[in-house]
C-alpha positions as CSV (number, residue, x, y, z in Angstrom):
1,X,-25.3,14.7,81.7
2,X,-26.4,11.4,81.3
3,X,-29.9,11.9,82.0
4,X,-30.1,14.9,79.9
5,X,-29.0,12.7,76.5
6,X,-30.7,10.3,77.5
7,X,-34.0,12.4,77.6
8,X,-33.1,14.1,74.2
9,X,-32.2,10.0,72.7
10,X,-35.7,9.8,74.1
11,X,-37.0,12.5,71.6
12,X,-35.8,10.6,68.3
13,X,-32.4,11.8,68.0
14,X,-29.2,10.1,67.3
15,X,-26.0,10.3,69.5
16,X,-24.5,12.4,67.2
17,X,-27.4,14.7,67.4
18,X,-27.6,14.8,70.8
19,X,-23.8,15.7,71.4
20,X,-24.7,18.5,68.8
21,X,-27.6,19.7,70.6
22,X,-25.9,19.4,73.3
23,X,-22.7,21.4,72.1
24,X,-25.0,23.9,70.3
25,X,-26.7,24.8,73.3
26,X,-23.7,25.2,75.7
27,X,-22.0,27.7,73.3
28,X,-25.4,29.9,73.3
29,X,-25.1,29.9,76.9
30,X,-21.3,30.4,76.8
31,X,-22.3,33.4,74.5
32,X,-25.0,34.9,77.2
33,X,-23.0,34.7,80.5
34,X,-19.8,36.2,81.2
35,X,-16.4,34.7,80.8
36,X,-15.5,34.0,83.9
37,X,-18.7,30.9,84.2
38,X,-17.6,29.1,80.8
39,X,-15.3,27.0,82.8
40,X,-17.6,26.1,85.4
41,X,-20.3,25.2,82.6
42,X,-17.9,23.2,81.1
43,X,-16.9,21.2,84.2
44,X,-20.8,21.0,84.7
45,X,-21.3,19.3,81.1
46,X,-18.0,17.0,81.5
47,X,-20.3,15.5,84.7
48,X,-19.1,18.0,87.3
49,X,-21.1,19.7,90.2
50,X,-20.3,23.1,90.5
51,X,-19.6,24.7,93.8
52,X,-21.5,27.2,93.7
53,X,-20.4,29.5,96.9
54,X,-19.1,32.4,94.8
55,X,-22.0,32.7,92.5
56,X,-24.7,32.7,96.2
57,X,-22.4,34.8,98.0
58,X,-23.0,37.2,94.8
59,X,-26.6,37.4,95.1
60,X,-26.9,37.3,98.8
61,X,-25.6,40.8,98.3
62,X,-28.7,41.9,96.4
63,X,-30.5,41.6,99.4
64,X,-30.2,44.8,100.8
65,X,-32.0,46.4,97.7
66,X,-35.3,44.7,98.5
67,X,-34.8,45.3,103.3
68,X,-36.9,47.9,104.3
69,X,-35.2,51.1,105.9
């Protein structure tokens, strides 16, 4: 999180802007992505890595659409 404000204070904006960006940006993702991932987004913005087991597992599951028969 640290690098990412400190790329945007790079860009000419404030510390206030940047936590707005910041902020802003997070709720449009919130908004895209089901419930269930807004507390893992927020864990990842408080400086949090995610484990992201659940989320692989998921998708390893799509594999079978694309195995030939």
């Amino acid at each position: 999180m640290t690098e990412l404000k400190a790329k945007l204070m790079a860009l000419g904006l404030s510390e206030e802007m940047t936590e707005q960006v910041i902020a802003t940006v997070a709720e449009f993702v919130k908004s895209k992505v089901p419930e269930s991932y807004h507390g893992m987004l927020d864990g990842v913005l408080a400086g949090n890595t995610p484990d992201l087991g659940g989320i692989l597992g998921n998708l390893g599951g799509l594999g079978g659409l694309f195995r030939k028969k």
